[in-house]
C-alpha positions as a printed Julia matrix, in Angstrom:
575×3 Matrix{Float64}:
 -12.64  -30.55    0.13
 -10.52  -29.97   -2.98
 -12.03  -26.45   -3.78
 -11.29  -25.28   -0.13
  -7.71  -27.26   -0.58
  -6.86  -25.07   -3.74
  -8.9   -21.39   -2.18
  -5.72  -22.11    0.32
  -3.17  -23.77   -1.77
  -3.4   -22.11   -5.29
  -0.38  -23.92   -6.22
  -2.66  -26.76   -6.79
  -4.25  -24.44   -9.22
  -1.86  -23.47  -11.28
   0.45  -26.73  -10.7
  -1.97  -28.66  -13.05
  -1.7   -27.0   -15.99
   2.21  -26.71  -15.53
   4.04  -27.24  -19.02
   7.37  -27.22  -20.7
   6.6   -23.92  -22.12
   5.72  -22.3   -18.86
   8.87  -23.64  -17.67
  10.53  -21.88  -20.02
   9.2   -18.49  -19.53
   9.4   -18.7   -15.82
  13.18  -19.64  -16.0
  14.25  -16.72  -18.13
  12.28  -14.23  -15.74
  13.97  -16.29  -12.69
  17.53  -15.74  -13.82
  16.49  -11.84  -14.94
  15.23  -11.22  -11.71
  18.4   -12.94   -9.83
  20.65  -10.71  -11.18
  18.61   -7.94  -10.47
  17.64   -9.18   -6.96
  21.44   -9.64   -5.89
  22.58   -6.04   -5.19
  19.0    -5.06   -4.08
  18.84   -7.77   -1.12
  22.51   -6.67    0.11
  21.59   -2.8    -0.07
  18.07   -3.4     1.84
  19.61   -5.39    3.98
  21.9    -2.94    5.0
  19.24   -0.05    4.96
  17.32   -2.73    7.79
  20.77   -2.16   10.37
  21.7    -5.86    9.32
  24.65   -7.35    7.8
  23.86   -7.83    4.09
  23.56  -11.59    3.94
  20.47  -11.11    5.99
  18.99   -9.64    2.66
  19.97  -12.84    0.96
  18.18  -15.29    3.77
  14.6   -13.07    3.51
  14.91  -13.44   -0.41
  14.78  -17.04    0.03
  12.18  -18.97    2.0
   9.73  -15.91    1.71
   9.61  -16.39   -2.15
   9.47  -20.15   -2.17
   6.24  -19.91    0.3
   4.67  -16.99   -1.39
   4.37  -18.98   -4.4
   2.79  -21.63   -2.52
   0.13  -19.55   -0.35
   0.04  -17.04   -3.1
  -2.41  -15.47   -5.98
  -0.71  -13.73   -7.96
   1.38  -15.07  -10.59
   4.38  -12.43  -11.33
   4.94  -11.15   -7.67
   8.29  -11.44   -6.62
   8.21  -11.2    -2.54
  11.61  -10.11   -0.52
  12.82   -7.18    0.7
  11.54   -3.71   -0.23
  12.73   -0.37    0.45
   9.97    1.13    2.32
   9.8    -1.74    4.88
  13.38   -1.91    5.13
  13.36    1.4     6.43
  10.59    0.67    8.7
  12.54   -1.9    10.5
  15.39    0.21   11.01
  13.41    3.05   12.7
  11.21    0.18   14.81
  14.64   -1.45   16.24
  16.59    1.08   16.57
  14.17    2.46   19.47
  14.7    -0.6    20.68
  18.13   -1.97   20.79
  21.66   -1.4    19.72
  22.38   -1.53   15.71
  24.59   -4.18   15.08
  24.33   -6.33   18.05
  23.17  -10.14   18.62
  19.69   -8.76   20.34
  18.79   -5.98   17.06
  19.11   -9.5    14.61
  16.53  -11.12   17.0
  14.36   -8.13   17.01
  14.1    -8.36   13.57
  13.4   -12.18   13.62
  10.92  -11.42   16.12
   9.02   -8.23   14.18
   9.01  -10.38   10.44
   7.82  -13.28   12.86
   4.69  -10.6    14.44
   4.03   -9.31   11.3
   3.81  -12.82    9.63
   1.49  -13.42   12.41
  -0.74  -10.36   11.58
  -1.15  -11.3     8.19
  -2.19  -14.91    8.65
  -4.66  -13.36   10.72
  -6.21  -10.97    8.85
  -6.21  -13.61    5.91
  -7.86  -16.13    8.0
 -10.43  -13.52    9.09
 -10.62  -11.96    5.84
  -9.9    -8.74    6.77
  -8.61   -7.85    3.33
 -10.79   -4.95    3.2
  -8.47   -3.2     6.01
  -6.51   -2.0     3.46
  -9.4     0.11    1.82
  -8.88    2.3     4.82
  -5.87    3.49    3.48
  -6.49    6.12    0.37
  -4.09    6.14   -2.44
  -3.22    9.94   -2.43
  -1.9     8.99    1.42
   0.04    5.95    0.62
   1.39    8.25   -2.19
   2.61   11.0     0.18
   3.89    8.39    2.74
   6.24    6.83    0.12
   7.14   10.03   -1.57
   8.33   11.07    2.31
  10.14    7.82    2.84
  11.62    7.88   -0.29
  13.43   11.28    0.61
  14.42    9.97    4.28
  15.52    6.89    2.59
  17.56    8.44   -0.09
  19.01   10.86    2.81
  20.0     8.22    5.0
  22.21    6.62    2.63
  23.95    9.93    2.13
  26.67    8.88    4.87
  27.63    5.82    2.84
  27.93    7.72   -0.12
  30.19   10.12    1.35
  31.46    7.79    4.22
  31.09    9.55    7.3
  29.28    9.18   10.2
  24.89   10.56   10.23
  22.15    9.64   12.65
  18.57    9.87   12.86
  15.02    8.82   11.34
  13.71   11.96    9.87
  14.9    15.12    7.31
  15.84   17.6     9.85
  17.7    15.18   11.82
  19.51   13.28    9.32
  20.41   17.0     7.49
  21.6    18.4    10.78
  23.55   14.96   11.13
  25.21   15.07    7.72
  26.39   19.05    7.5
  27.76   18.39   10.79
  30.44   15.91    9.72
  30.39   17.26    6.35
  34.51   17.86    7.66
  35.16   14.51    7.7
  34.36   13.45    4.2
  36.23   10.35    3.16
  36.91   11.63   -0.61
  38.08    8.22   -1.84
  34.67    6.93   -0.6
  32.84   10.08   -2.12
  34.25    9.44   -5.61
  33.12    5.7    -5.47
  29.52    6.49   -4.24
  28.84    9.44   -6.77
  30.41    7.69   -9.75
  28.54    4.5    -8.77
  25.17    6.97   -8.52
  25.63    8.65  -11.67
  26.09    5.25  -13.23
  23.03    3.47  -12.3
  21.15    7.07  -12.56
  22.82    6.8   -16.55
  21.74    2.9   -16.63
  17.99    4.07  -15.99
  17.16    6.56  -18.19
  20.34    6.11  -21.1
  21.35    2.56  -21.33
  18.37    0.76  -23.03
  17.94    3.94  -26.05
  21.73    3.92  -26.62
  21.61   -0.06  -26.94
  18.94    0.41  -29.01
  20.19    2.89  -31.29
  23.28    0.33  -31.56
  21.16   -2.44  -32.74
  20.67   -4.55  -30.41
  17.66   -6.45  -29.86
  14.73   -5.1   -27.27
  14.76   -8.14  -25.08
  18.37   -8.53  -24.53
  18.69   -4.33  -24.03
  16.01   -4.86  -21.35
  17.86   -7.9   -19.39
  21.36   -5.85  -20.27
  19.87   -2.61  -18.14
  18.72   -4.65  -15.19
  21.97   -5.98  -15.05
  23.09   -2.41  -14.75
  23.74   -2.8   -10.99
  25.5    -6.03  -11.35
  27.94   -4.06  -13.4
  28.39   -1.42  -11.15
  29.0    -4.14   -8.14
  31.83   -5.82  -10.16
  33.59   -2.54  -11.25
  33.61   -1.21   -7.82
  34.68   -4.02   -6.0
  37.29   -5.4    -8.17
  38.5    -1.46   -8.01
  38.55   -1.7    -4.41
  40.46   -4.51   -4.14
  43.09   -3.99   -7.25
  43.83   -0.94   -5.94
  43.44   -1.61   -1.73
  41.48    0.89   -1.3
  39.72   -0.79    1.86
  43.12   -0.26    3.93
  42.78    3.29    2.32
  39.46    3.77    4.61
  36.9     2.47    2.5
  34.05    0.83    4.3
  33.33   -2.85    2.52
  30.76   -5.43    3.02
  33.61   -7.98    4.4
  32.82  -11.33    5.2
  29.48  -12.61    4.22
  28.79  -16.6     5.58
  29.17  -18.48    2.98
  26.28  -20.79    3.41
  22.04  -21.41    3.44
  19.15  -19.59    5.2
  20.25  -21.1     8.45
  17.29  -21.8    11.12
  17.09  -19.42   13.48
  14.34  -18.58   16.26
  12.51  -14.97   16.87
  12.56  -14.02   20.82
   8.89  -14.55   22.72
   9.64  -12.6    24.73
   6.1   -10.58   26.18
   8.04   -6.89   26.7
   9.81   -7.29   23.35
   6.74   -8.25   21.2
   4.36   -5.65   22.73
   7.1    -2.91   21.81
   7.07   -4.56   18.6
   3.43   -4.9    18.31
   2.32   -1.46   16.49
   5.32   -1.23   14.33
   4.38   -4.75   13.08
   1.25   -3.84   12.23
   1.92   -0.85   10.52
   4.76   -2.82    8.63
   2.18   -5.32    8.01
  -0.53   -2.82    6.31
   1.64   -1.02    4.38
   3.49   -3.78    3.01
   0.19   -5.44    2.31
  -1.09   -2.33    0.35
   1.79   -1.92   -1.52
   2.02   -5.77   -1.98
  -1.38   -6.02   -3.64
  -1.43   -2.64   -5.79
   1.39   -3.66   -7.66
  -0.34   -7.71   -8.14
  -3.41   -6.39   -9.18
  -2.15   -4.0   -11.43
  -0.15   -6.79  -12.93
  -3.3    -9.5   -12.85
  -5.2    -6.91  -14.96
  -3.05   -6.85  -17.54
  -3.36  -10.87  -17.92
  -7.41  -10.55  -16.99
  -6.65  -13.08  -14.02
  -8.01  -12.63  -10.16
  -6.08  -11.61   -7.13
  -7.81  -12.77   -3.87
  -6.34   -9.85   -1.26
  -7.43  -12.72    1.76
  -5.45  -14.89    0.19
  -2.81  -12.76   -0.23
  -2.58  -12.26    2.87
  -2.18  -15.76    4.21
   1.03  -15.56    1.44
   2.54  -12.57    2.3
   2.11  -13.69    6.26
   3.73  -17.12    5.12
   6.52  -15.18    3.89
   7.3   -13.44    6.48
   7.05  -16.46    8.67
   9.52  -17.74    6.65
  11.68  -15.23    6.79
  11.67  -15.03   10.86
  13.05  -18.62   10.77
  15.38  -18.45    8.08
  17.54  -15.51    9.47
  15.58  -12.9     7.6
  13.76  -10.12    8.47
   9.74   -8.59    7.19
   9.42   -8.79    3.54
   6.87   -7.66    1.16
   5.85   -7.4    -2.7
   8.14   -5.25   -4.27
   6.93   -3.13   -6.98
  10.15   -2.24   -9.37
  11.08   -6.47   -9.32
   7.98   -7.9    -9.8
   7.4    -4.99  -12.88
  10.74   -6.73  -14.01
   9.4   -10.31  -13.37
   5.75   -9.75  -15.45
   7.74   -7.88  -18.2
  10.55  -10.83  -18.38
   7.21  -13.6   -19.18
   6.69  -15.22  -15.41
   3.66  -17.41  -15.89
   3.44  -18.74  -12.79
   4.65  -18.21   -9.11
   7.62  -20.56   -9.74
   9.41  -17.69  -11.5
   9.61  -16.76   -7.85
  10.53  -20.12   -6.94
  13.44  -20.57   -9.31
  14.57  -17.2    -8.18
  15.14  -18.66   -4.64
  17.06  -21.4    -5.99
  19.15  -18.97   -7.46
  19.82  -16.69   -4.9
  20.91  -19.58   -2.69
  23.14  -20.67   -5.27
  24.54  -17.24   -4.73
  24.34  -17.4    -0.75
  26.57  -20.97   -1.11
  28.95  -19.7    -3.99
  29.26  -16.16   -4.41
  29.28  -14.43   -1.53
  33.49  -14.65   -1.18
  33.19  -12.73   -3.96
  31.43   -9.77   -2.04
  34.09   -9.22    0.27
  35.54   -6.02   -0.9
  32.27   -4.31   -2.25
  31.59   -0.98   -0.93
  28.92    0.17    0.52
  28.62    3.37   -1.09
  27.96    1.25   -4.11
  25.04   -0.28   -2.5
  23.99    2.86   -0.71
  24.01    4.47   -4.82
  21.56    1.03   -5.53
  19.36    2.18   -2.42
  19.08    5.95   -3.46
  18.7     5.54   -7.29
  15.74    2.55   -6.74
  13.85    4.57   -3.86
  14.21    8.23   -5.74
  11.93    6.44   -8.45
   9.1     6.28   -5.68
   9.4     9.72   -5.08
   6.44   11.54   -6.97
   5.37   15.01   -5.63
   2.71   15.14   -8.58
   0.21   13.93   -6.07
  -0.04   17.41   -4.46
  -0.3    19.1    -7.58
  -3.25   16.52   -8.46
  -4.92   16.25   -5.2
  -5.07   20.24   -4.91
  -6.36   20.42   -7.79
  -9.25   17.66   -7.65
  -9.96   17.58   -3.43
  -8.68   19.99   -1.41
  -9.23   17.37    1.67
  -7.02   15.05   -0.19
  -4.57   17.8    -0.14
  -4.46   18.48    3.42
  -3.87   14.73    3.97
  -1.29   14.04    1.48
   0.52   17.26    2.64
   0.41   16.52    6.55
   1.27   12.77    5.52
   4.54   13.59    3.98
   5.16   16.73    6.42
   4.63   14.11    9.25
   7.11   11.44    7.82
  10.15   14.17    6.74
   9.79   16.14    9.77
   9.15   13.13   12.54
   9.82    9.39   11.02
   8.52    6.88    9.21
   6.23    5.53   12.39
   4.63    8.62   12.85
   4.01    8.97    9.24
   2.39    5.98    8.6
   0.28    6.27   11.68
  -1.3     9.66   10.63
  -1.37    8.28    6.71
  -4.11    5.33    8.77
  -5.7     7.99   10.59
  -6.18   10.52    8.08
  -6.98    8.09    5.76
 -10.07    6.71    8.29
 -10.78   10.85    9.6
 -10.74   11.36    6.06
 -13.74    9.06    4.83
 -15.6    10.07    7.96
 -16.05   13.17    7.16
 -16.83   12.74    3.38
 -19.37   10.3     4.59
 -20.49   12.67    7.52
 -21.42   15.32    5.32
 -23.29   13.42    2.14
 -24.2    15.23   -0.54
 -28.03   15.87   -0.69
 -29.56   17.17   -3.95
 -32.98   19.07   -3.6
 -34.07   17.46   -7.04
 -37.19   18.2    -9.37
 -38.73   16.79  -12.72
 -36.79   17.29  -15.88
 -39.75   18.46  -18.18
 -41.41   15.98  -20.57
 -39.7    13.25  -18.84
 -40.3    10.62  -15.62
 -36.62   11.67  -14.31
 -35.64   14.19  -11.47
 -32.23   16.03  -11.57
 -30.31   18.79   -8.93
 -32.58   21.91   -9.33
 -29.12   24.25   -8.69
 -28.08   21.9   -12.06
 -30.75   21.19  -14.82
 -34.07   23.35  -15.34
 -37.14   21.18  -13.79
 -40.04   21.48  -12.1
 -40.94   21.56   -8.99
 -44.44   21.71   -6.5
 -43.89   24.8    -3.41
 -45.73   21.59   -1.4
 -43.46   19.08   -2.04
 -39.88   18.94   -1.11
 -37.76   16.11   -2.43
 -34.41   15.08   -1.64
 -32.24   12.91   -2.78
 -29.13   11.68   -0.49
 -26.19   10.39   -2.14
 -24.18    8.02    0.79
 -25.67    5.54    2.77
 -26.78    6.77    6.61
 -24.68    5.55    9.22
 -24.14    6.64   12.43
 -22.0     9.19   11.26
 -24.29   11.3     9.11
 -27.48   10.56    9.84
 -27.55   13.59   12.62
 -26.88   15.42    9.19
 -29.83   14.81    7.03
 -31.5    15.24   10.36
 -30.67   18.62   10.35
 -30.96   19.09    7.08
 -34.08   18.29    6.86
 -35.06   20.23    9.84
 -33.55   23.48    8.97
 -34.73   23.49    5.12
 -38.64   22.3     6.2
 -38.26   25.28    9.46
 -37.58   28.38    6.63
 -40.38   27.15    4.24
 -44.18   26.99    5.77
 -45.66   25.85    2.24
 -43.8    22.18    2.99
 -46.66   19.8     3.08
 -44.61   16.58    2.14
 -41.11   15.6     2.5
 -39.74   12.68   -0.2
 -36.53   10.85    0.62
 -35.3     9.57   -2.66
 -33.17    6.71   -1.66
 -31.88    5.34   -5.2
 -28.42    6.36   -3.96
 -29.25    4.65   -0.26
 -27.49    1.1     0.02
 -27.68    0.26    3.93
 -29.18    2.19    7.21
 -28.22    1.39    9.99
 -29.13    1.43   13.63
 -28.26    5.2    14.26
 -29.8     6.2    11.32
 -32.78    4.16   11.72
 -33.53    5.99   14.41
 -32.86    9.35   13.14
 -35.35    8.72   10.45
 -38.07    8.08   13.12
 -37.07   11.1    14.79
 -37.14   13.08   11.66
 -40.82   10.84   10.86
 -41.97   12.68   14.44
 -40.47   16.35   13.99
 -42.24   16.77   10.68
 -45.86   15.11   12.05
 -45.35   17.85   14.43
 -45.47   20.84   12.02
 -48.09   18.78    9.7
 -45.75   17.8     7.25
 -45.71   14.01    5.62
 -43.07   12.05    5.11
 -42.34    9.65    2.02
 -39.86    7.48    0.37
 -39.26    6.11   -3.05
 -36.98    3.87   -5.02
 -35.77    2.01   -1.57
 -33.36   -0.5    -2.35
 -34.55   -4.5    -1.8
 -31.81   -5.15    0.57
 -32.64   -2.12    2.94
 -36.41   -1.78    2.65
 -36.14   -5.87    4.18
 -34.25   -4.1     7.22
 -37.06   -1.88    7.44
 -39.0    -4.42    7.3
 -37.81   -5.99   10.74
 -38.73   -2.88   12.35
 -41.7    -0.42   13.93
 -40.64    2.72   11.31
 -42.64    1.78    8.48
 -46.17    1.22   10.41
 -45.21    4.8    12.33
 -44.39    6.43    8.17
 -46.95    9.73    8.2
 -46.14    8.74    4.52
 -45.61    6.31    1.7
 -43.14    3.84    0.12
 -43.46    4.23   -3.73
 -41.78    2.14   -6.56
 -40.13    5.14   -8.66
 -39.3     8.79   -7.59
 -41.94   10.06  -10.43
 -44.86    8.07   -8.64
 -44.31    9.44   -5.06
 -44.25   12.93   -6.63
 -47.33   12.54   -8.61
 -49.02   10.96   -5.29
 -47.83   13.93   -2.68
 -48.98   16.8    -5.38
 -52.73   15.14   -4.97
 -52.53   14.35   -1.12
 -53.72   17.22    1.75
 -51.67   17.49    4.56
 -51.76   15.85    8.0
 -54.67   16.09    9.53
């Protein structure tokens, strides 16, 4: 009872050994990662369509559950840019930016996707996310990256720009390019070059100044803090909101208040797909970054788990006024290198942020939005790596292909359609890899019990004997393959006596393939040639086991590869 209480409650794992010291640590990362987490929760907040203390609420009861339900100990959970974007392209198909019904919406898709996740973790469906390859998920953020970075383009400049891909949003923008607001233009590109500047040329000039490592580190996250003051005390010492500069305005100075997501049947099925590609991708990103971090530490992430905490999360954050949140990679970097030891860092965080939500938000008033649009672009143009075509060409041209018509996808249609043909190219793409397995003819390495690629090493081999060795497991998928294979190459050579299926490589058969080898068992009977297998793995030879192919083998099962060779060389054909 108390192991399954702590599998779903690893606070009561970590909780135990709780100490002064750990206190310590995770305190110092909390109040890092506050700072840092302030501007980002307005600006993805306002990327989302919703007023900016909506980015407060979801950075509050989502971290506070997370590190109850979650595993890993320096993920900080809350808004992220990718997702952010996400919602805005799921709503805004749905309902009107800015009114009473698009804040529901959003209630209602953190509540669907919270639901997904709990799912999945329930069911242990973590291995979903293996469906989804790495070079994909690398072109779909490098794509929404761009799109993200362009949408914030009219804040920067402060006119008016529509739409949820490139071509749109560029036609949008050089269309009321006239209308620049120049005031607006000079805070946004300042504020851009700043935090650009703060990134790369900050932490080496403080160092070069003498001061300390640690403090130059906490000094450059604070780098957007410092660009928030300067701009909004500008704005208001000088009025330049009754000058036409768009500001946040009044934020509610207050809590996560309770709120409720709609049920409504016609509202959640629209919702239903985005949610679950929300829910994926946030989950992959999610546990990349924690198990990157575990590694480091040589502790375990549990993805199940995870996803009961990230689905918690996002529960919370469809009751608290929020909207779906994730792992975020760039704070959760900040919270491992600041010394969180536990998933309270997360927790103290919260506290601090609603400190923030109660006392600082009056404070907000007159801060532009270019400023946080310059936050936005300069955080998400870090995700943007277009190295992954240079690598992918270079090692799979597959890869390639579905890197290139992931990121084509998500400039030229949106986000939705992106990440829907990243899932199915991911899934189209390990079907075919796995349709066409590699088969080596193989022969014996000289002086040796060991059998190698005869296109690769110099062996020996018997004009009788063929042997192949298949290098996937046969699934419905491929095994009409090797059954053509096998076919084809036995059809051009009449010297064929015996057929070996080296199976070292072999780690499940299933049905379809099962059958495929009794087909293949019968074709080769027909034109008097044996069939034989060797090295057959314990798990799969009991499978056999349960069926009619082995007492219907023309052939032999043999221990080692070397043995079924030396056996076929001194049998005669079928008689």
């Amino acid at each position: 009872m108390s192991a399954n209480l702590t599998k779903y409650l690893p606070i009561l794992d970590w909780g135990r050994t709780y100490n002064r010291k750990t206190f310590g640590n995770d305190m110092i990362a909390a109040v890092i990662v506050t700072i840092m987490l302030i501007p980002q929760s307005l600006a993805y907040a306002l990327l989302a369509g919703l007023p900016p203390e909506a980015g407060l609420y979801a950075s509050i009861a989502p971290i506070i559950l997370y590190a109850v339900f979650g595993t890993s100990r320096a993920l900080a959970v809350g808004p992220v840019a990718v997702v952010s974007l996400m919602t805005a392209a799921a709503l805004s198909n749905i309902v009107e930016q800015g009114t009473m019904g698009y804040a529901v919406a959003a209630l209602s898709l953190a509540a669907l996707s919270g639901a997904i996740l709990l799912a999945m973790g329930l069911l242990r469906l973590g291995f979903v996310a293996n469906f989804l390859s790495h070079p994909v998920i690398a072109g779909f953020i490098t794509a929404s990256g761009i799109i993200i970075a362009a949408s914030q383009l009219k804040h920067i400049l402060g006119i008016e720009a529509e739409g949820h891909n490139l071509l749109d949003l560029f036609v949008s923008l050089v269309s009321h390019l006239g209308q620049i607001h120049w005031i607006t233009a000079i805070i946004g590109i300042s504020a851009t070059a700043f935090l650009f500047w703060v990134r790369k040329g900050l932490k080496p000039a403080l160092r070069k100044m003498g001061v300390g490592a640690g403090l130059a580190d906490v000094i450059t996250k604070a780098g957007p803090v410092a660009a928030v003051v300067a701009t909004t005390v500008a704005v208001w010492g000088f009025g330049l909101s009754d000058a036409g500069v768009s500001i946040v305005g009044d934020v509610p100075q207050s809590l996560p208040p309770l709120t409720l997501p709609s049920f409504s049947p016609e509202l959640l099925r629209q919702l239903l797909l985005p949610a679950f590609l929300i829910s994926i991708i946030g989950f992959v990103e999610s546990i990349s970054v924690a198990q990157t971090l575990a590694a480091k530490k040589r502790q375990r992430i549990d993805p199940d788990q995870e996803l009961i905490g990230l689905g918690a999360a996002n529960v919370g954050a469809a009751f608290t006024g929020g909207f779906p949140v994730t792992g975020g990679f760039s704070r959760s970097v900040v919270n491992f290198d600041a010394g969180a030891e536990t998933p309270a860092a997360g927790a103290f965080t919260a506290v601090g942020l609603a400190i923030a939500a109660v006392a600082l938000t009056p404070l907000i008033f007159f801060l532009p939005k270019a400023t946080l649009a310059a936050t936005i672009i300069v955080a998400v143009l870090s995700l943007v790596d277009f190295s992954i075509l240079k690598r992918s060409w270079a090692y799979s041209k597959a890869d390639f292909a579905a890197v290139l018509a992931t990121i084509l996808l998500t400039l030229g249609v949106g986000v939705e359609a992106g990440v829907s043909a990243g899932v199915a190219l991911s899934i189209l793409l390990h079907l075919y890899k796995t349709s066409r397995p590699h088969i080596a003819e193989v022969g014996l390495v000289p002086g040796t019990e060991h059998f190698r690629n005869v296109l690769r090493h110099k062996v020996e081999t018997d004009p009788k004997v063929l042997t192949l060795r298949v290098d996937e497991s046969l699934y419905f998928a491929n095994a009409r393959y090797l059954e053509d294979y096998i076919h084809s190459r036995v059809a051009r050579d009449k010297d064929i006596r015996h057929v070996i299926l080296q199976c070292s490589a072999i780690n499940e058969i299933d049905l379809s393939a099962l059958e495929s080898l009794e087909a293949i068992n019968t074709r080769l009977a027909e034109m008097d040639v044996k069939l034989h297998l060797s090295e057959v793995k314990g798990p799969v030879m009991d499978r056999l086991k349960t069926s009619h192919f082995l007492d219907e083998l023309t052939g032999d099962v043999f221990l080692t590869q070397f043995e079924a060779a030396g056996a076929a060389r001194g049998q005669p054909a079928l008689a």
